[in-house]
FIKOLZA-1660 file (N, C-alpha, C; in steps of 0.1 Angstrom, whole numbers, plus 5000, padded with zeros to 4 digits):
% residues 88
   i   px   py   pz ch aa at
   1 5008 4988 5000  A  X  N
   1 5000 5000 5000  A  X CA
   1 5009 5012 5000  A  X  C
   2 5003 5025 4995  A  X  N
   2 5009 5037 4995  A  X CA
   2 5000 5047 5000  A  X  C
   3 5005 5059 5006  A  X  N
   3 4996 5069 5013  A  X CA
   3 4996 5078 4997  A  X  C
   4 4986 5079 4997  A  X  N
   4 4982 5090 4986  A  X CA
   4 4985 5102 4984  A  X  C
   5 4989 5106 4973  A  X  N
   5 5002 5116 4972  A  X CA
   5 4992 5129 4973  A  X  C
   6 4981 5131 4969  A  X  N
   6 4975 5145 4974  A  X CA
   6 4970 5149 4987  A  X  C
   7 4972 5142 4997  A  X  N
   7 4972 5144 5006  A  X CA
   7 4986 5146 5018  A  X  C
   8 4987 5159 5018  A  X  N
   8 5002 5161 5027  A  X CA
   8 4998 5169 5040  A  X  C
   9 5005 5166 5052  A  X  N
   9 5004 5170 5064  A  X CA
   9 5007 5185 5066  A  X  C
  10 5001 5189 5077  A  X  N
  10 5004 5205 5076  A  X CA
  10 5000 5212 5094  A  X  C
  11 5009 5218 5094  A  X  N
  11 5005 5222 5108  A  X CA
  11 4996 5235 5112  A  X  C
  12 4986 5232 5121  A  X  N
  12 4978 5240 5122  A  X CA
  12 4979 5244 5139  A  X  C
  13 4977 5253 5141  A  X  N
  13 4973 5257 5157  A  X CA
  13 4985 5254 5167  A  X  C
  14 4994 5245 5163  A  X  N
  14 5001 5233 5169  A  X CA
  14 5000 5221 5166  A  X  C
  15 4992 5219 5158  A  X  N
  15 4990 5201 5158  A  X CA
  15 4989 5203 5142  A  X  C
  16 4998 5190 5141  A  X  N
  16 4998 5181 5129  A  X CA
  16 4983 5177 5125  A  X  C
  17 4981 5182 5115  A  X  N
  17 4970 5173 5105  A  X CA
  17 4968 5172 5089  A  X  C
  18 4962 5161 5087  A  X  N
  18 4959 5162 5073  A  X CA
  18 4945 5166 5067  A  X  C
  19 4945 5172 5057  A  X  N
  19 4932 5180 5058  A  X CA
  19 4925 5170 5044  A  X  C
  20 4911 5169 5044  A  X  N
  20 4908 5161 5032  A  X CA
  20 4897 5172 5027  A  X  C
  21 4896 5176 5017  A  X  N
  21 4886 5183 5010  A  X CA
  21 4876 5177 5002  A  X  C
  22 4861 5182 5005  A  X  N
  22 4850 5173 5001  A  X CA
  22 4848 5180 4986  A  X  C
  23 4842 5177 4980  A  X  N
  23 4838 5178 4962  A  X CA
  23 4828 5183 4961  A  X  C
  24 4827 5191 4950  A  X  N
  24 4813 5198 4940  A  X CA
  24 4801 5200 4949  A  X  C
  25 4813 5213 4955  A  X  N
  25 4809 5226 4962  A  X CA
  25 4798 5217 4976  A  X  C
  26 4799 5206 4984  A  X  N
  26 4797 5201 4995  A  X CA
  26 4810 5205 5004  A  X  C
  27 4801 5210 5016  A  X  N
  27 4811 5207 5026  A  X CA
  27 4813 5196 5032  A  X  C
  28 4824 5191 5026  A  X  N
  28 4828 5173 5035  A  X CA
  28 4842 5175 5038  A  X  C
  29 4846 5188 5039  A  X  N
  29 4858 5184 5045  A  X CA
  29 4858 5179 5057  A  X  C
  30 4871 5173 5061  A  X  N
  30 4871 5164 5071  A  X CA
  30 4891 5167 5075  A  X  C
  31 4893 5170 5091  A  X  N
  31 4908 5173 5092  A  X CA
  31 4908 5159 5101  A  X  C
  32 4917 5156 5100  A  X  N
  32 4929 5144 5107  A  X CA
  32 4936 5144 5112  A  X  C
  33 4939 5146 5126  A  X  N
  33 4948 5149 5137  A  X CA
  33 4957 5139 5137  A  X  C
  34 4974 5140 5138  A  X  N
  34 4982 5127 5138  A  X CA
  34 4985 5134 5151  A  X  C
  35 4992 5123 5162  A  X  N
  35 5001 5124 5170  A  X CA
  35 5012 5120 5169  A  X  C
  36 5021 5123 5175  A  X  N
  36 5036 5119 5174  A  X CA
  36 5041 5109 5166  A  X  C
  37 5034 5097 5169  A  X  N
  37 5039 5084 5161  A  X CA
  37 5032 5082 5150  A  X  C
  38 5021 5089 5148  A  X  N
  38 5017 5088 5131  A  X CA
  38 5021 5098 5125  A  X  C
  39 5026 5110 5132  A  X  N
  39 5033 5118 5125  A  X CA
  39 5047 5113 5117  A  X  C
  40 5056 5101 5132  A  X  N
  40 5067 5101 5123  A  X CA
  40 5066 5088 5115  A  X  C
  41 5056 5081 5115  A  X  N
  41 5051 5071 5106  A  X CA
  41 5047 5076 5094  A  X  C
  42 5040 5089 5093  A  X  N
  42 5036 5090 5082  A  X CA
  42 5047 5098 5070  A  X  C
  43 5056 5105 5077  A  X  N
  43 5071 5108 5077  A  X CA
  43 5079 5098 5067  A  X  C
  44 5078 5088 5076  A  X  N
  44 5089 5082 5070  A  X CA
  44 5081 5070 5057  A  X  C
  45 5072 5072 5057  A  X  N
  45 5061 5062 5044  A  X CA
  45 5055 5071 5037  A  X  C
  46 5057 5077 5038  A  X  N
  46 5047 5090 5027  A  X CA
  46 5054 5089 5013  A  X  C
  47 5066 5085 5007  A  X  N
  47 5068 5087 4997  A  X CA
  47 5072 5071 4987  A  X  C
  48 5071 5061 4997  A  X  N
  48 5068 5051 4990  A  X CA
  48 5059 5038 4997  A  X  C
  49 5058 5028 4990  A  X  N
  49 5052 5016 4995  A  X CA
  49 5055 5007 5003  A  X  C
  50 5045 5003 5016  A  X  N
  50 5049 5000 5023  A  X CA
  50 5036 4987 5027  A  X  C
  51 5045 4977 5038  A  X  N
  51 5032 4966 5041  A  X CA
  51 5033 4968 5063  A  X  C
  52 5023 4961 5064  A  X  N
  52 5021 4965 5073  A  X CA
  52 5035 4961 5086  A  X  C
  53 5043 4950 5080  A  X  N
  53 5055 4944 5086  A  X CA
  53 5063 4953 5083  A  X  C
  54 5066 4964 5077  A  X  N
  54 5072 4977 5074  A  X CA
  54 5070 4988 5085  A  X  C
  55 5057 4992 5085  A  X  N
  55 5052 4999 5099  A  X CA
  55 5051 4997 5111  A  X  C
  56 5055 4978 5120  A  X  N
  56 5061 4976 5127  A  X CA
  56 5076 4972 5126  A  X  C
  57 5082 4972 5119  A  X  N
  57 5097 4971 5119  A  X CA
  57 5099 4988 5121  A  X  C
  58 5092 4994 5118  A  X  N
  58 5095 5007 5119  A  X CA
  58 5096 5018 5135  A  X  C
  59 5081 5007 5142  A  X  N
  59 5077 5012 5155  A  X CA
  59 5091 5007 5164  A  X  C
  60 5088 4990 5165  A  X  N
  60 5100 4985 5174  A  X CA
  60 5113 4990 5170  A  X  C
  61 5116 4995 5160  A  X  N
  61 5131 5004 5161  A  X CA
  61 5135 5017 5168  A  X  C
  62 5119 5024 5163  A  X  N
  62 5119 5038 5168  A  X CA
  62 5118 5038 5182  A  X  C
  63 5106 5030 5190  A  X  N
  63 5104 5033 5202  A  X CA
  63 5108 5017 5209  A  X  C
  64 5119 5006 5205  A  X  N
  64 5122 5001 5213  A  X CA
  64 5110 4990 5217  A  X  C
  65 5101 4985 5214  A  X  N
  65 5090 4980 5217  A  X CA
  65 5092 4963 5209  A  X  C
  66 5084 4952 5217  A  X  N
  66 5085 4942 5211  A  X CA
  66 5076 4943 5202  A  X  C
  67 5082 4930 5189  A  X  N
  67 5077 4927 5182  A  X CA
  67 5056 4928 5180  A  X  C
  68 5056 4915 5192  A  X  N
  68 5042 4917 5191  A  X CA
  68 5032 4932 5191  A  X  C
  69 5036 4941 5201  A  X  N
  69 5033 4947 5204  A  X CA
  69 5034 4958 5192  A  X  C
  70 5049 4960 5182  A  X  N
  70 5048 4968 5169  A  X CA
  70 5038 4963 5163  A  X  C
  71 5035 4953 5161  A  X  N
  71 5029 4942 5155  A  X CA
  71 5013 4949 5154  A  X  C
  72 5005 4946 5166  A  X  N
  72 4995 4956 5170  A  X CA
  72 4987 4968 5166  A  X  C
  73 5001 4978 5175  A  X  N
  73 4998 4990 5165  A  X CA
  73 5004 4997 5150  A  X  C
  74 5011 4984 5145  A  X  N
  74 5013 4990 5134  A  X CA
  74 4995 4984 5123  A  X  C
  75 4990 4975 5131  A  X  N
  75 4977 4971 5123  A  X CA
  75 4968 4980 5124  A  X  C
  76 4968 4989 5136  A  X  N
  76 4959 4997 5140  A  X CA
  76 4958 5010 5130  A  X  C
  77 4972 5014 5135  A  X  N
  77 4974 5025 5124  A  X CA
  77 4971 5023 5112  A  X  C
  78 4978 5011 5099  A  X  N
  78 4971 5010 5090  A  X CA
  78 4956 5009 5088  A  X  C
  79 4949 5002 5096  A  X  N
  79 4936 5003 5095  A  X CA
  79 4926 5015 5093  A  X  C
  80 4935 5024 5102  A  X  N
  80 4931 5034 5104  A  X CA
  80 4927 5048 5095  A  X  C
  81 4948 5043 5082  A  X  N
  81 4946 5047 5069  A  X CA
  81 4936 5044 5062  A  X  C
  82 4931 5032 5062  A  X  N
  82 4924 5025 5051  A  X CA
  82 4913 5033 5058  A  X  C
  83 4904 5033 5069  A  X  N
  83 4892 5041 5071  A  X CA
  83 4890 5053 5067  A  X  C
  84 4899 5059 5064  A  X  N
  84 4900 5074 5062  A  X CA
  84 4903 5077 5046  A  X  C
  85 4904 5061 5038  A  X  N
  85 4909 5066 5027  A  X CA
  85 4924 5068 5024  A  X  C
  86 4929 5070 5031  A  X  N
  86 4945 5080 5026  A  X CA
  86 4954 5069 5022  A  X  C
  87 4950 5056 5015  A  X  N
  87 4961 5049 5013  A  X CA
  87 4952 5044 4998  A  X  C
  88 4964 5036 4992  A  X  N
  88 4961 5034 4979  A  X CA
  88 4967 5016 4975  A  X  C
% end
């Protein structure tokens, strides 16, 4: 999977988000708050393809965490793309 290129992160107020804009002239926008670790998750995968064993190889390096547990929230977080759309 890949995070979809028209969508890029931007800071607002203090907080990281991604903003999605709704179509032919409806208001559906919708903003997306990341925290820290989807921030630097989405950092470091934003410009290519990645599977979900990528996203925990990526957690238990960064923050030291077992396997299982990258394992977890790296499913979470992907899932989380896919509900929101932003992956391809």
């Amino acid at each position: 999977m890949k995070i979809k290129q028209q969508y890029k992160v931007r800071e607002m107020a203090g907080e990281h988000v991604v903003i999605m804009q709704g179509g032919h002239g409806a208001d559906l926008t919708r903003i997306i708050s990341l925290n820290e670790s989807a921030l630097y998750l989405w950092n470091a995968l934003c410009d290519r393809a990645f599977s979900v064993e990528d996203v925990a190889n990526l957690l238990a390096e960064y923050y030291g965490i077992d396997d299982e547990v990258a394992m977890r929230d790296a499913s979470r977080w992907v899932e989380r793309l896919e509900e929101c759309a932003l992956v391809e």
